[in-house]
Z-matrix of the N, CA and C atoms (Angstrom, degrees):
N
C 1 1.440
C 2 1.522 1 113.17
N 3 1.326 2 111.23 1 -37.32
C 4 1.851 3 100.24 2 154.68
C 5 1.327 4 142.14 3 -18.08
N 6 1.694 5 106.44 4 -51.65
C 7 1.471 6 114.15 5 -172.35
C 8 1.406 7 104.07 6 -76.55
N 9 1.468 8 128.99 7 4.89
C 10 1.568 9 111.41 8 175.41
C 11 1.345 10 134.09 9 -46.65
N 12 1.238 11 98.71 10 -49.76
C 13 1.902 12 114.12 11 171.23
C 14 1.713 13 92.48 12 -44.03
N 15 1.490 14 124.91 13 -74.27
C 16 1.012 15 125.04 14 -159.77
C 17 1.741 16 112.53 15 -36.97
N 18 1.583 17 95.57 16 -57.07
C 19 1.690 18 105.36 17 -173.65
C 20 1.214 19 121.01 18 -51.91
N 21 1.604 20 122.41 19 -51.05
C 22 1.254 21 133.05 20 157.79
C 23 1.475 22 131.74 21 -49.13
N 24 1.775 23 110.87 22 -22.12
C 25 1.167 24 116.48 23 169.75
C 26 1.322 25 107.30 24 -77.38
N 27 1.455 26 129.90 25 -49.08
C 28 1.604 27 145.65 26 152.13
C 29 1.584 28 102.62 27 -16.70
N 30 1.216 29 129.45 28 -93.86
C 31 0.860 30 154.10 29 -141.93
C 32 1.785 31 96.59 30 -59.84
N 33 1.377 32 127.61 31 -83.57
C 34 1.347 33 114.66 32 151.00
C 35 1.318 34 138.13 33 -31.72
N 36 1.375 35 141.25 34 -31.02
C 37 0.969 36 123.46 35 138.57
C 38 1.639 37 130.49 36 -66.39
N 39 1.033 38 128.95 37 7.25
C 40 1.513 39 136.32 38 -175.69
C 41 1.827 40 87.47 39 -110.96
N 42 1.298 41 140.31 40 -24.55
C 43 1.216 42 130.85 41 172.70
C 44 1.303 43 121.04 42 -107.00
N 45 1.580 44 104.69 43 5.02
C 46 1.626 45 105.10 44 159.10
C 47 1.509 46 109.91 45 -91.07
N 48 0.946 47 127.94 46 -32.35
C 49 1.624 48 135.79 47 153.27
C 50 1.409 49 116.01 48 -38.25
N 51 1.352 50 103.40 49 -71.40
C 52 1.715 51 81.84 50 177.05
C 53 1.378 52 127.73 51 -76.26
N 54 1.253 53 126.50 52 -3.51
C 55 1.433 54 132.25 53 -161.96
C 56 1.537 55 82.92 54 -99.68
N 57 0.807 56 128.61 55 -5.55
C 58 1.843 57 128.98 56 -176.12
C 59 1.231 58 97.47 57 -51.90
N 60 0.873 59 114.72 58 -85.98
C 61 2.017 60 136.65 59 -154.72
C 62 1.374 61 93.53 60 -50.11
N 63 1.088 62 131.19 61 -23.68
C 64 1.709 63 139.71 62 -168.04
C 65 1.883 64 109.61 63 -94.15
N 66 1.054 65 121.81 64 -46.53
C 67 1.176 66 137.57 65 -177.99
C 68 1.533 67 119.32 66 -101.24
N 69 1.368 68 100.44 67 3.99
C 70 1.296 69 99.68 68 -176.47
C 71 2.028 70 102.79 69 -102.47
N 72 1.491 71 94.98 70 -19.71
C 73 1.516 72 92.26 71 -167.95
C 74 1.268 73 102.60 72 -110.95
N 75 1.372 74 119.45 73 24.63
C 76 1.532 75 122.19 74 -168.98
C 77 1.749 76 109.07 75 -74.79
N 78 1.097 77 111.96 76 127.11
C 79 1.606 78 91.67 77 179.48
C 80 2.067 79 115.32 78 99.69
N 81 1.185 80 61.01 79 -18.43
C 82 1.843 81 74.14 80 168.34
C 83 1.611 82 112.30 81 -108.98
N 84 1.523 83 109.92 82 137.06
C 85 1.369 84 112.27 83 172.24
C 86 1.867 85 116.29 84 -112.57
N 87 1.308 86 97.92 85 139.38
C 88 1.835 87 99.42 86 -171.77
C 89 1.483 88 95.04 87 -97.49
N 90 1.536 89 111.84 88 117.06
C 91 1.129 90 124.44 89 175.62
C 92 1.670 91 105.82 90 -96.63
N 93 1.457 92 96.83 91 140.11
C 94 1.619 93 107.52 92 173.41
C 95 1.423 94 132.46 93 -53.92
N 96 1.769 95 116.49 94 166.79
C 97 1.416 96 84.55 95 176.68
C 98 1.338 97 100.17 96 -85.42
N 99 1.775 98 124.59 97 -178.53
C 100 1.215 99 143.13 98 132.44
C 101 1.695 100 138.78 99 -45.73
N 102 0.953 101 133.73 100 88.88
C 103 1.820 102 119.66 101 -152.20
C 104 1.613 103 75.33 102 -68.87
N 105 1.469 104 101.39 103 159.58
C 106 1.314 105 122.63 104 156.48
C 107 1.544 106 121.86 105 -71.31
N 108 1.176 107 112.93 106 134.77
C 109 1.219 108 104.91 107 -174.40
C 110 1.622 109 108.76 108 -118.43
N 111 1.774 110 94.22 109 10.58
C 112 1.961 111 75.16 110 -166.28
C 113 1.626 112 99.88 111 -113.30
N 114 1.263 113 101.13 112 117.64
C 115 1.561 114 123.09 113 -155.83
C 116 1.838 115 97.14 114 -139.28
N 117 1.237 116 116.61 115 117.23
C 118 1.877 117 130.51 116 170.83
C 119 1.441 118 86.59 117 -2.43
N 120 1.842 119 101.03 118 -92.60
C 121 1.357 120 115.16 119 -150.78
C 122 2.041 121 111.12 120 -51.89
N 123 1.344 122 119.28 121 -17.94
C 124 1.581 123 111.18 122 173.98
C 125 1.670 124 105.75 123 -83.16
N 126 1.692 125 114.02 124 -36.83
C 127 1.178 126 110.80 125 175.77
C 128 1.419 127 113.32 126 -40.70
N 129 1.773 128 122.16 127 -54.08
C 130 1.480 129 129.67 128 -167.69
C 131 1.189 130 101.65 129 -60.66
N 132 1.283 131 123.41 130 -35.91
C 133 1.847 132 103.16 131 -158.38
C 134 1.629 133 107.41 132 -82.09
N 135 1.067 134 86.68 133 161.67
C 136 2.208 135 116.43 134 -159.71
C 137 1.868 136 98.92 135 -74.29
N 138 1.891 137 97.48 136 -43.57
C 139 1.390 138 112.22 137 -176.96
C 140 1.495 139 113.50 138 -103.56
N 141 0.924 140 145.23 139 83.20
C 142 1.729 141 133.12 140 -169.11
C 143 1.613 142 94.77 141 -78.91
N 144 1.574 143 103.61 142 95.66
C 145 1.725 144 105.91 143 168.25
C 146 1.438 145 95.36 144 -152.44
N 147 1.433 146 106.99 145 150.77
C 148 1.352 147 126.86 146 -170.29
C 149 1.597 148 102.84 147 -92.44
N 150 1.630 149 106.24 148 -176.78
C 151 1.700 150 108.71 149 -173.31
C 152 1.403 151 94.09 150 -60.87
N 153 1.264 152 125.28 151 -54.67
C 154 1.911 153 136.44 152 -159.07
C 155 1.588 154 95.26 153 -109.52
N 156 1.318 155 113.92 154 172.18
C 157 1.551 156 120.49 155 168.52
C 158 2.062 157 117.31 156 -62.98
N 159 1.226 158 125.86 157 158.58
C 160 0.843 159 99.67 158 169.41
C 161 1.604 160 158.32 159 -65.19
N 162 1.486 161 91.15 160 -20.70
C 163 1.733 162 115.73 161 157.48
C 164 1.248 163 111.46 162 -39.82
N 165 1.340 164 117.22 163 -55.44
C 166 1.720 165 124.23 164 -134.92
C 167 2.111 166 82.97 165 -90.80
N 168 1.522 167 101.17 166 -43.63
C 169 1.342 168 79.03 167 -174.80
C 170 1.599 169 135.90 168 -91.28
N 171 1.460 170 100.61 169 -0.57
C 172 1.740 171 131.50 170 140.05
C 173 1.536 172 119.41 171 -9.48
N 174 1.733 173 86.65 172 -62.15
C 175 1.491 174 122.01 173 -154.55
C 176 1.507 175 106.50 174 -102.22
N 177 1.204 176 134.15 175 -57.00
C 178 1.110 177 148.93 176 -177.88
C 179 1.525 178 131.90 177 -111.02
N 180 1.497 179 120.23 178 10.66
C 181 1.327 180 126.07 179 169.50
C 182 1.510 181 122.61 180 -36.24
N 183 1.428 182 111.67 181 -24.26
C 184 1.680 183 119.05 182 -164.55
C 185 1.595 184 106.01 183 -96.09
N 186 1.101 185 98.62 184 -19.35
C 187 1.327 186 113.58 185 -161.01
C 188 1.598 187 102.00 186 -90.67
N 189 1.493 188 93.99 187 -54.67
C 190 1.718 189 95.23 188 166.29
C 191 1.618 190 123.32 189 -53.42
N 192 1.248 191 105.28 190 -40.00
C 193 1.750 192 112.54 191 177.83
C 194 1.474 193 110.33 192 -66.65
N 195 1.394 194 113.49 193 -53.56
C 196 1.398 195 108.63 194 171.09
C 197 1.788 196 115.03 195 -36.91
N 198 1.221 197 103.37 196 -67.26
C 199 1.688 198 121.40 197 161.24
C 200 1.788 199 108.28 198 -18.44
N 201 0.575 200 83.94 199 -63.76
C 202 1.418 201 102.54 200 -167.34
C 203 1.440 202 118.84 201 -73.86
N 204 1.430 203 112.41 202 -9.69
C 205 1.575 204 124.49 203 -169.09
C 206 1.643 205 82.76 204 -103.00
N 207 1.373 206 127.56 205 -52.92
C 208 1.649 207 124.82 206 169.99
C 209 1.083 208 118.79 207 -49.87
N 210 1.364 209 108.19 208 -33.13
C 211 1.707 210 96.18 209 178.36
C 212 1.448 211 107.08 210 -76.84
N 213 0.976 212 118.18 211 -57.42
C 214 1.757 213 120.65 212 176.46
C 215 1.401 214 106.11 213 -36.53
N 216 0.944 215 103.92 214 -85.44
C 217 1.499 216 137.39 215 -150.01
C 218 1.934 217 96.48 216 -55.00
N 219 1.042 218 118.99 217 -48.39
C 220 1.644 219 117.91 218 -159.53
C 221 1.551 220 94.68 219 -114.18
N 222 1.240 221 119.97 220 -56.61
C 223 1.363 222 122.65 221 -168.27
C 224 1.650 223 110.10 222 -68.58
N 225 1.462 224 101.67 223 -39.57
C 226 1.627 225 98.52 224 -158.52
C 227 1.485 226 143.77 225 95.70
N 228 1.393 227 96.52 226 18.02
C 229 1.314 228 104.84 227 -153.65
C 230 1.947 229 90.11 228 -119.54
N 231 1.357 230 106.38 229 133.87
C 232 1.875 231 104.74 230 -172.88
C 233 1.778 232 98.15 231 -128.69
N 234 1.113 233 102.94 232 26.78
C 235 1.425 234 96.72 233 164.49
C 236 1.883 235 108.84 234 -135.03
N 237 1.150 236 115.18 235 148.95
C 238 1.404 237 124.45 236 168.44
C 239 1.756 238 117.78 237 -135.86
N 240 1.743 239 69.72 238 142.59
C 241 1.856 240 88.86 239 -175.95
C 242 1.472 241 118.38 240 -93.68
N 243 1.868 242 108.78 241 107.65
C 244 1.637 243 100.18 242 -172.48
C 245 1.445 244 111.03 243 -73.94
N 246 1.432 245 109.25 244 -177.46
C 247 1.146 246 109.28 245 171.11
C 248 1.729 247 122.61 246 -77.51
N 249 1.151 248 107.36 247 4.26
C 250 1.705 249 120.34 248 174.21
C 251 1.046 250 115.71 249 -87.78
N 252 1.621 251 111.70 250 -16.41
C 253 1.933 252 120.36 251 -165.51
C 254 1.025 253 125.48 252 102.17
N 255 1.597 254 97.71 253 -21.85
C 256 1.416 255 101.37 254 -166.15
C 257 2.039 256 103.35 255 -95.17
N 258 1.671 257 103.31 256 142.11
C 259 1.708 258 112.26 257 -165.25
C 260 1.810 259 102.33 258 -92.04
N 261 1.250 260 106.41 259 135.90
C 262 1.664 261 103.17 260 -177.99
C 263 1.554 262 104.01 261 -130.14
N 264 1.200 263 132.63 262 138.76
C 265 1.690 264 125.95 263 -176.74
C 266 1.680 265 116.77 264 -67.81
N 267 1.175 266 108.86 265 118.62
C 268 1.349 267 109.22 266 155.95
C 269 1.205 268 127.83 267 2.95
N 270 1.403 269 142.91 268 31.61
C 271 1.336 270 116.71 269 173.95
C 272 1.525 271 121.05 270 -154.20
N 273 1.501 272 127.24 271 143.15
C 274 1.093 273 133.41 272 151.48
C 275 1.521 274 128.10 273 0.46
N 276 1.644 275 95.66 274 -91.31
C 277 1.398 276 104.70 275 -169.47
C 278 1.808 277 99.33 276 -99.67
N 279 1.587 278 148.31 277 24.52
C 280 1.000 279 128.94 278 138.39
C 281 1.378 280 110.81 279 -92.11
N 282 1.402 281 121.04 280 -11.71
C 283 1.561 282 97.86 281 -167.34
C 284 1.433 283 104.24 282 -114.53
N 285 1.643 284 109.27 283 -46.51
C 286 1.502 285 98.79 284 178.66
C 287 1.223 286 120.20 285 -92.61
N 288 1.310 287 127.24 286 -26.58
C 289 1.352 288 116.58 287 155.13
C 290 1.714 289 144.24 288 -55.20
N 291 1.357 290 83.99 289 -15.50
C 292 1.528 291 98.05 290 175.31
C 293 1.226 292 100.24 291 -63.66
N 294 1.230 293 136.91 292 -45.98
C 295 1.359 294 129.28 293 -158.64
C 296 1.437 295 95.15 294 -102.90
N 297 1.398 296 137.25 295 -63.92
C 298 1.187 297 124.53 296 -169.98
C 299 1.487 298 114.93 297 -87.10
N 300 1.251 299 106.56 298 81.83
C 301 1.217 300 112.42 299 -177.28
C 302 1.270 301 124.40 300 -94.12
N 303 1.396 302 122.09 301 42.44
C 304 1.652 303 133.93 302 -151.09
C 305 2.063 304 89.67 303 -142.12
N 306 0.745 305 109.90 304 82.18
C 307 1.539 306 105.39 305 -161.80
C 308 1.390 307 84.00 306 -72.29
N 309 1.702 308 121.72 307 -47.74
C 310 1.678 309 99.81 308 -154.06
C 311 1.484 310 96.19 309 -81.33
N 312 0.877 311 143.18 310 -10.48
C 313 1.309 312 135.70 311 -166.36
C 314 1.554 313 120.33 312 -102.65
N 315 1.140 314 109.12 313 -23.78
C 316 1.201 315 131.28 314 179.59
C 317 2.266 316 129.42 315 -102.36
N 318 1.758 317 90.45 316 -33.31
C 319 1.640 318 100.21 317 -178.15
C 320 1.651 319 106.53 318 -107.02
N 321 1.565 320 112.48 319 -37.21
C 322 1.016 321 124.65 320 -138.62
C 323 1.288 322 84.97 321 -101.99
N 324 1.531 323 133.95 322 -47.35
C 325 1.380 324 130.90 323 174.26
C 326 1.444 325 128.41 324 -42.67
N 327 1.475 326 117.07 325 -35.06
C 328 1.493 327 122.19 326 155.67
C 329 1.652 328 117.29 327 -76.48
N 330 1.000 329 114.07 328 -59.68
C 331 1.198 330 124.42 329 -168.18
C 332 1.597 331 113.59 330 -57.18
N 333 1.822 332 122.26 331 -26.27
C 334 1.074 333 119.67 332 133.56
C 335 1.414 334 150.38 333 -99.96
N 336 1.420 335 99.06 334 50.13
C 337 1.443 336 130.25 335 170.37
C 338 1.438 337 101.64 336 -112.60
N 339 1.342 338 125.68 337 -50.35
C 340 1.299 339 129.70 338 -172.59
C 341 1.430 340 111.04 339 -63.97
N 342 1.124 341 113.61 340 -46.76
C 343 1.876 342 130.46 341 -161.14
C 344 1.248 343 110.28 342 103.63
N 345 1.549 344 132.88 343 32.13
C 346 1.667 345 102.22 344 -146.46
C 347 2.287 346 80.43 345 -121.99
N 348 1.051 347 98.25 346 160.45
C 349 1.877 348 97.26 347 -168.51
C 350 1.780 349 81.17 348 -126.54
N 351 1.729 350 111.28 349 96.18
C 352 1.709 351 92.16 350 169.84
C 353 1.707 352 102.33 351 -96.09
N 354 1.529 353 97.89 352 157.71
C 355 1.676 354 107.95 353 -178.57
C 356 1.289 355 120.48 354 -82.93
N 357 1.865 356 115.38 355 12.43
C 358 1.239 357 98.65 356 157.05
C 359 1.789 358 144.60 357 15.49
N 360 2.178 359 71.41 358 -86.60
C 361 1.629 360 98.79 359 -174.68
C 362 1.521 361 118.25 360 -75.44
N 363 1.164 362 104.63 361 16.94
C 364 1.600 363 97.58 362 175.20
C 365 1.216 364 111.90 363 -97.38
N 366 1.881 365 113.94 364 -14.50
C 367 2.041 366 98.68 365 160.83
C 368 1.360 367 108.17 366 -113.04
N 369 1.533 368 115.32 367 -29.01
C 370 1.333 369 123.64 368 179.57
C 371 1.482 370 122.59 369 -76.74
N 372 1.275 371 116.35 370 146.71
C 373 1.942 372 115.25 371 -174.24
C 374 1.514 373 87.26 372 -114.80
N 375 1.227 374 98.43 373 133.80
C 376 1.247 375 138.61 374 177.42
C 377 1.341 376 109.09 375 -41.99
N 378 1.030 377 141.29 376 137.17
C 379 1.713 378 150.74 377 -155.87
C 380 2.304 379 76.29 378 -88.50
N 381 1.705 380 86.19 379 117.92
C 382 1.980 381 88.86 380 166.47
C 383 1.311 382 105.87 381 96.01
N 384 1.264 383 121.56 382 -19.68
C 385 1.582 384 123.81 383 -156.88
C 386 1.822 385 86.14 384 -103.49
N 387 1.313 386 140.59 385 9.76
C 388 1.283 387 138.85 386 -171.58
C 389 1.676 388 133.50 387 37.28
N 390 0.990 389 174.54 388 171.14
C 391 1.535 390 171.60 389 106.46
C 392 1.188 391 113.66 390 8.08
């Protein structure tokens, strides 16, 4: 019954240790990265605007591609109607790759922040990586 002090001294220090990593970042917020956006082909254009606003494709880029892989792919259809009016073709590597042609800096920088592995690249070649 002696060693109590000890155990209890143990024991709190063995739960200030793990409670560390938890209490240490409390109050702090982990902000995302930024994709790069400054790429030749965005430098040239007159208008720097994407298919959707930038929010929507923030938020919903995957969702739109998926979209867009049905329309192609099953329906048949290689044009899309933004929400501006304005129609852009169906595709990956003519429409959004044209401009963001910085994959690591630009896809890969969020997407390995998030954790998330999209299958893109399992039909599409990588903007640089050639045929």
């Amino acid at each position: 019954m002696s060693d109590r002090p000890y155990i209890y001294t143990g024991l709190l220090v063995f739960l200030v240790l793990i409670a560390f990593p938890f209490w240490n970042g409390l109050g702090q917020s982990a902000s995302g990265p930024e994709p790069d956006l400054d790429t030749p082909a965005i430098q040239q254009l007159a208008v720097k605007e994407c298919v959707e606003p930038a929010a929507f494709m923030k938020a919903s880029h995957m969702k739109l591609l998926e979209d867009w892989r049905i329309l192609a792919l099953r329906e048949g259809r290689r044009s899309y109607q933004a929400s501006s009016g304005k129609a852009y073709e169906i595709s990956l590597e003519k429409t959004c790759l044209k401009c963001h042609s910085n994959k690591e800096q630009f896809c890969d920088r969020c997407h390995n922040y998030a954790g998330v592995k999209p299958d893109c690249w399992n039909c599409h070649v990588p903007p640089g990586k050639g045929r």
